[in-house]
Backbone bond lengths (Angstrom), bond angles and torsions (degrees), N, CA, C in turn:
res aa  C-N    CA-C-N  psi(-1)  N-CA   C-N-CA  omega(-1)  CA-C   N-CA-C  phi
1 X - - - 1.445 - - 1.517 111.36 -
2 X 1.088 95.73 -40.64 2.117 99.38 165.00 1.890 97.16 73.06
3 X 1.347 103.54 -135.24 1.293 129.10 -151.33 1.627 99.74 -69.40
4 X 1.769 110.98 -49.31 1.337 121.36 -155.69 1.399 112.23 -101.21
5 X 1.893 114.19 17.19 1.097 116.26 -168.39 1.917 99.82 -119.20
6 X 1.792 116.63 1.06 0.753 156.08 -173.80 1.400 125.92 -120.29
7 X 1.004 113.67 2.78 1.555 128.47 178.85 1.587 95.99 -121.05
8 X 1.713 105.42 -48.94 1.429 107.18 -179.09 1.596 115.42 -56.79
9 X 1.252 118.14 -41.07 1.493 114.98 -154.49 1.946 94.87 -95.45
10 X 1.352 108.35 -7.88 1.454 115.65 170.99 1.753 114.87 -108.10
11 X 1.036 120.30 11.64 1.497 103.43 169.37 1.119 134.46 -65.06
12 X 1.538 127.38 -14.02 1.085 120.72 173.50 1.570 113.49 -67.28
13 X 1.641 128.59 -27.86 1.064 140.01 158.93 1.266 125.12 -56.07
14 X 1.522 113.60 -33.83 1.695 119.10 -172.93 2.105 93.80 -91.33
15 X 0.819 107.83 -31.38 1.533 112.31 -163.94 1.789 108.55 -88.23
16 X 1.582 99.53 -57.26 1.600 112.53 -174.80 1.783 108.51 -46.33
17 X 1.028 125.01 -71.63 1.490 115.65 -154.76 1.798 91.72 -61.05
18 X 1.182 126.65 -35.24 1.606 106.30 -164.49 2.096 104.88 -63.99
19 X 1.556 90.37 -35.84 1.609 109.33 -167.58 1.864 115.69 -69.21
20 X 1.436 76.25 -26.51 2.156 88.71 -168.23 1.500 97.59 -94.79
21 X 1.697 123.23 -51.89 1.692 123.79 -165.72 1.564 90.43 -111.78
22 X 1.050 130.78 -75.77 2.166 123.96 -151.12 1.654 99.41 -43.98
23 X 1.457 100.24 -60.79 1.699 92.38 -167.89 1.554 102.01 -67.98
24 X 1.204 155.06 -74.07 1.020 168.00 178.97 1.889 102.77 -4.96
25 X 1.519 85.98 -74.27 1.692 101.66 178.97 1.749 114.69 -56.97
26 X 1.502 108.33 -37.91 1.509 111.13 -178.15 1.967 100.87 -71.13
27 X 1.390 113.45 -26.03 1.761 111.07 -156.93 1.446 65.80 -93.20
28 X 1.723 154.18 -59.80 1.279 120.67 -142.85 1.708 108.15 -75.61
29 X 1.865 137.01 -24.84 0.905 137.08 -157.21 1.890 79.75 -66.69
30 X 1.339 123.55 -84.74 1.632 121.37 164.15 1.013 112.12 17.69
31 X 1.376 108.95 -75.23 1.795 107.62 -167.39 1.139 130.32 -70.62
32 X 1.888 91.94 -27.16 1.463 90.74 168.98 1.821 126.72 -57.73
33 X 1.413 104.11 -31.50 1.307 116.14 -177.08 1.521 111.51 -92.62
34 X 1.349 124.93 16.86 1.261 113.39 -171.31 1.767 94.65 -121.68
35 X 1.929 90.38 142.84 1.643 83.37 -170.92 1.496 128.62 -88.13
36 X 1.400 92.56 25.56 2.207 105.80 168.11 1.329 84.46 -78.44
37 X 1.505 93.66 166.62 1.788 121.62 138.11 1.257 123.00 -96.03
38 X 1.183 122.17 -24.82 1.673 119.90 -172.18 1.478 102.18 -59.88
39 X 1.256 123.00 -56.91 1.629 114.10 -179.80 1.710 105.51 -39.51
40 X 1.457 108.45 -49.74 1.517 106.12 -176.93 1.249 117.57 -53.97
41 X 1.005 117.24 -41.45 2.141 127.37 176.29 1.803 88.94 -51.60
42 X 1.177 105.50 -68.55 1.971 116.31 -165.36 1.739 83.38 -48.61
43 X 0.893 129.36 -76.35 1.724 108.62 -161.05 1.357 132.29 -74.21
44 X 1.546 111.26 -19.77 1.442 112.91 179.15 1.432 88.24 -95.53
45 X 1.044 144.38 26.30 1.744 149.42 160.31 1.687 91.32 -83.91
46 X 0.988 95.34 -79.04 1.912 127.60 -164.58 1.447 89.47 -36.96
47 X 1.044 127.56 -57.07 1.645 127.53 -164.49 1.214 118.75 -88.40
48 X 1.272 121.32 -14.43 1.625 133.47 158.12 2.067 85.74 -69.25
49 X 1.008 113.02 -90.13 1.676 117.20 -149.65 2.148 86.04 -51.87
50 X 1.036 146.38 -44.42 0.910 124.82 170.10 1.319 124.39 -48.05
51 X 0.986 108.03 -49.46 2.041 115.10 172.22 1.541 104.33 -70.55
52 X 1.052 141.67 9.86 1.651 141.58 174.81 1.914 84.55 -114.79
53 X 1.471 138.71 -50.08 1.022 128.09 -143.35 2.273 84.69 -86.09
54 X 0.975 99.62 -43.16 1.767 112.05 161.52 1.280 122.90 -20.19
55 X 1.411 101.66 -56.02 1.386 116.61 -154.64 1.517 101.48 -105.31
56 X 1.104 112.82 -13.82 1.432 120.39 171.90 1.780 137.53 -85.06
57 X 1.446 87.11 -30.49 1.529 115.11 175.35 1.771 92.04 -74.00
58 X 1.695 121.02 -57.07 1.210 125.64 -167.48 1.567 109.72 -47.92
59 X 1.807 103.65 -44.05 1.602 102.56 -172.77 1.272 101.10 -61.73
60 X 1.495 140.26 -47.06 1.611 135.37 -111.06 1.580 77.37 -152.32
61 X 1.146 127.30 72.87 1.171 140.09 -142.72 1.798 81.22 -139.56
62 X 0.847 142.86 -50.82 1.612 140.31 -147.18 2.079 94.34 -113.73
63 X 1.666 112.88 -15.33 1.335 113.84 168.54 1.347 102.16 -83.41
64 X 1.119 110.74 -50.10 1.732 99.61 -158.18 1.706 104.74 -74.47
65 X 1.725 116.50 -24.53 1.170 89.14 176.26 1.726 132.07 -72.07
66 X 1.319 92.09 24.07 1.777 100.26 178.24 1.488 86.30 -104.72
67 X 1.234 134.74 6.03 1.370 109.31 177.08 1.276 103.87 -128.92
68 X 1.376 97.99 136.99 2.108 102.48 -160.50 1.949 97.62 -97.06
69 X 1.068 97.91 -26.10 1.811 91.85 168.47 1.224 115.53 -73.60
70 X 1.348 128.45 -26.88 1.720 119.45 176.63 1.494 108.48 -27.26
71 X 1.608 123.46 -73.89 1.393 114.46 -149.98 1.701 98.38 -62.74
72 X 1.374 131.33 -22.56 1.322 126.06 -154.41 2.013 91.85 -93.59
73 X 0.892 105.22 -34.90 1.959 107.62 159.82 1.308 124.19 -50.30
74 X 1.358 100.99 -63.33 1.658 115.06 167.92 1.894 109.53 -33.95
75 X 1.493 99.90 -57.42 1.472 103.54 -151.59 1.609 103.39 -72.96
76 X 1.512 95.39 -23.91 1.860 104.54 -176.83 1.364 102.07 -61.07
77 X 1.932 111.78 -55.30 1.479 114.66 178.13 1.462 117.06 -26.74
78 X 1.570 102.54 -67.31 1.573 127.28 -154.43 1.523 98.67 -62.77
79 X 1.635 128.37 -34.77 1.146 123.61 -150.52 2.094 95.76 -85.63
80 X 1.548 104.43 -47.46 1.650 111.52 150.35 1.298 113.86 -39.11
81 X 1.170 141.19 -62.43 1.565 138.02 -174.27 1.797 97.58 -60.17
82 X 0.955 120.23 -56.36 1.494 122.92 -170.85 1.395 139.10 -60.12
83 X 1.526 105.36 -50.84 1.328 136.76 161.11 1.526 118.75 -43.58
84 X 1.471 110.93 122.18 1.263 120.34 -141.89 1.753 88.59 -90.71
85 X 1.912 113.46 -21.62 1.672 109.12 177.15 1.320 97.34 -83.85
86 X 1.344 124.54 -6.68 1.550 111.86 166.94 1.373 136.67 -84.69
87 X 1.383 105.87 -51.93 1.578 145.55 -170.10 1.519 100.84 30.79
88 X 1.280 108.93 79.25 1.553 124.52 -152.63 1.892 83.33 -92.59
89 X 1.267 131.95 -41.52 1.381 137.89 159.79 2.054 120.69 -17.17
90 X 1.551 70.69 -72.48 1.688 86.18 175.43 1.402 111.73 -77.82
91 X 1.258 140.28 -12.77 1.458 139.19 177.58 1.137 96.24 -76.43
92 X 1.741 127.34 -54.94 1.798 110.39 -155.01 1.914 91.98 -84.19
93 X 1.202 108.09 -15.28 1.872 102.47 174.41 1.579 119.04 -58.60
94 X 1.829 92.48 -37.37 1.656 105.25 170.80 1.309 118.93 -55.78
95 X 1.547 105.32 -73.37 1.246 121.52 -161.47 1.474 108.84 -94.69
96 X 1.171 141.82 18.93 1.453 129.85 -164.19 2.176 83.69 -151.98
97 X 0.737 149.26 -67.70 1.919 153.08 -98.31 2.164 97.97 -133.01
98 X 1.722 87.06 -45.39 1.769 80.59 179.44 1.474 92.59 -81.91
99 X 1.782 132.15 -39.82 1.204 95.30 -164.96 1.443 137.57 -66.05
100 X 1.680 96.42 -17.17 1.240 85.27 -179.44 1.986 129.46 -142.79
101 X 1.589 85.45 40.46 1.261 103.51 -171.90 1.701 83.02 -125.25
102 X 1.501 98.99 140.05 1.720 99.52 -164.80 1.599 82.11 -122.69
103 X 1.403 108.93 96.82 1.838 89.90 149.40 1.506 117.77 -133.70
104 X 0.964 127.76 171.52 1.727 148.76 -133.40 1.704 102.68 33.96
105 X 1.143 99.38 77.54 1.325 109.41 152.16 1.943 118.59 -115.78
106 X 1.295 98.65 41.88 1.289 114.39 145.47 1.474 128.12 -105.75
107 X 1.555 119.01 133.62 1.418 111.74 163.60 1.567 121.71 -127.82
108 X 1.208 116.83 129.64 1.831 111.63 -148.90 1.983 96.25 -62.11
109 X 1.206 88.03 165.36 1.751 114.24 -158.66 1.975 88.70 -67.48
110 X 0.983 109.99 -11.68 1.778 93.57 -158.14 1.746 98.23 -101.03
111 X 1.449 109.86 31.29 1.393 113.58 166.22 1.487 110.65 -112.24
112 X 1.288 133.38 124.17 1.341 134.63 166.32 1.441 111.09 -13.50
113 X 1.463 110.85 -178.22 1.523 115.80 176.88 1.749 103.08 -91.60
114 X 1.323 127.75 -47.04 1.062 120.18 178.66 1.409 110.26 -68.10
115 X 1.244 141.39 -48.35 1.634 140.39 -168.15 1.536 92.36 -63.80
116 X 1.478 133.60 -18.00 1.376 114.90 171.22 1.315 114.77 -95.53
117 X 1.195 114.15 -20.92 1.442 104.72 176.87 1.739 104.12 -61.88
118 X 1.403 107.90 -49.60 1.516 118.88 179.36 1.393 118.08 -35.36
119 X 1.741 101.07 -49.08 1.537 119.89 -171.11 1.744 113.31 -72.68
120 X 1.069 111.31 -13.64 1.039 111.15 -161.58 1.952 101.48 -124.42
121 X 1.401 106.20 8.33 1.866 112.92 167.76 1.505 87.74 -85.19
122 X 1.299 136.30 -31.46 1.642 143.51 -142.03 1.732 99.06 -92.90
123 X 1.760 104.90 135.95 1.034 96.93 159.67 1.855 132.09 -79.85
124 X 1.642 112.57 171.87 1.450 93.05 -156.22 1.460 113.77 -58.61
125 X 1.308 125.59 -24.24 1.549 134.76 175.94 1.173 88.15 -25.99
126 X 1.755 108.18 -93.03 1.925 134.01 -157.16 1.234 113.77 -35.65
127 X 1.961 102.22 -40.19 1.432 88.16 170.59 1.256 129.06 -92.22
128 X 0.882 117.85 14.13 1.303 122.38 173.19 1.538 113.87 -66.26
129 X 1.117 96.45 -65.74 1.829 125.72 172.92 1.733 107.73 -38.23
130 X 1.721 85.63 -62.89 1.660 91.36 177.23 1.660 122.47 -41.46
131 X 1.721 103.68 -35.18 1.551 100.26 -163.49 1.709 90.59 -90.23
132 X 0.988 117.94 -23.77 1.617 97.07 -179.45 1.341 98.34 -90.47
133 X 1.347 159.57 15.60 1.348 140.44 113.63 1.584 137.64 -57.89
134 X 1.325 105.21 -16.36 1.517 135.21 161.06 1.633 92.93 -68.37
135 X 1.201 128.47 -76.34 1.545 136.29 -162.16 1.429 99.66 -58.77
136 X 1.483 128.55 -40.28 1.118 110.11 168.29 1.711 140.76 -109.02
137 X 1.523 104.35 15.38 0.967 119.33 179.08 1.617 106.66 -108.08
138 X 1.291 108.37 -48.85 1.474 104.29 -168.43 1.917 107.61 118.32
139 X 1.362 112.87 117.26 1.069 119.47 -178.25 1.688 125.46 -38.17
140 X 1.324 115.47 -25.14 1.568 139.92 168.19 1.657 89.63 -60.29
141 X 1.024 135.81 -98.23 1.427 142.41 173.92 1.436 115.51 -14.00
142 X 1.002 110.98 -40.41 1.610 101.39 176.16 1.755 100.45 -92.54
143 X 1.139 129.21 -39.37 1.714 124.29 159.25 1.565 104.68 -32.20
144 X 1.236 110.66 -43.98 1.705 109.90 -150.42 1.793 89.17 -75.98
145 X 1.312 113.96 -27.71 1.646 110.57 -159.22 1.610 88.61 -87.94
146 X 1.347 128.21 -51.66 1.265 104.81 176.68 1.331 135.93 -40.64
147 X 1.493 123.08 -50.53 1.451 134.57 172.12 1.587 89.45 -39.28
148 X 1.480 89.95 -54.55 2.297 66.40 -149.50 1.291 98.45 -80.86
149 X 1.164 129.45 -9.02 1.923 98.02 154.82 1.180 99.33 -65.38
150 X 1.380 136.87 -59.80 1.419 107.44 -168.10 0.971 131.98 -50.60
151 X 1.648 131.48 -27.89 1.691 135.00 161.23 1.567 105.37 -40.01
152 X 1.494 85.98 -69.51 2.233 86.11 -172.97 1.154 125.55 -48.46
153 X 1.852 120.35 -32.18 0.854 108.19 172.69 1.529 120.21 -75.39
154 X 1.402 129.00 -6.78 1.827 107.40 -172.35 1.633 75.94 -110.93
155 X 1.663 149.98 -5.57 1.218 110.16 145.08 1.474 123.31 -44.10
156 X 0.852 101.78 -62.26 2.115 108.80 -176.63 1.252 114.54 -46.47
157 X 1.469 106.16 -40.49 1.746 117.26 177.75 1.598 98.33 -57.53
158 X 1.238 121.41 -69.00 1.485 122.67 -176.59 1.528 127.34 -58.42
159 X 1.155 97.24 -25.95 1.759 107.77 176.04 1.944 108.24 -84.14
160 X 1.326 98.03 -32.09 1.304 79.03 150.34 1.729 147.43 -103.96
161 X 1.176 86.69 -1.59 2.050 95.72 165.39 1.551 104.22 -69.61
């Protein structure tokens, strides 16, 4: 088998560190400097499920070495988490992490009782937005926008009964 029978049964070694840390670390320095957030979700995703896939190999460390496909699983995972036609990172953040990990579900005390109930139906994005339209509008202003969703909405309610 020579050269290519040794590359084969080692690729997860020749492939993994560029695929799991170089690209990873080079796409997160990027994001750091880039003025989206979504790249930021895709990498501080990636490095949470890398530090769970970390910490997991470390526990179960004496199971998996009975299993000779682990590293070639791992690298499939990592290359899905990584892969920019995948962005397998930001998919399980979508669909798996906001639904059901609740955080900033605080909203500071100097909002009425209703503007918090409001503030706190909203995901953290909206409110975000919301409070710097609060900060620059004035708490009256965001009262005034609630009412009239509430108008539109029991127009719509009634227009459709």
């Amino acid at each position: 088998m020579g050269v290519i029978g040794v590359v084969a049964r080692r690729l997860d070694a020749f492939i993994g560190p560029g695929v799991m840390l170089v690209f990873p670390l080079y796409a997160s320095m990027r994001a750091i400097e880039s003025p989206t957030t979504l790249d930021d979700q895709q990498w501080l995703t990636y490095w949470v499920l890398y530090s769970f896939i970390t910490l997991f190999e470390l526990s179960c460390s004496q199971i998996l070495a009975w299993l000779p496909f682990w590293p070639y699983v791992k690298l499939v995972f990592c290359m899905w988490l990584v892969l920019p036609i995948f962005n397998g990172a930001a998919y399980i953040y979508q669909n798996f992490v906001r639904k059901y990990v609740k955080i900033g579900n605080y909203v500071s005390s100097h909002y009425s009782d209703s503007q918090k109930k409001v503030l706190l139906m909203m995901s953290l994005d909206a409110r975000k937005s919301v409070e710097r339209f609060i900060e620059r509008y004035g708490p009256d202003a965001f009262d005034r926008v609630i009412k009239a969703a509430e108008k539109e909405a029991k127009k719509q309610k009634e227009a459709r009964s």
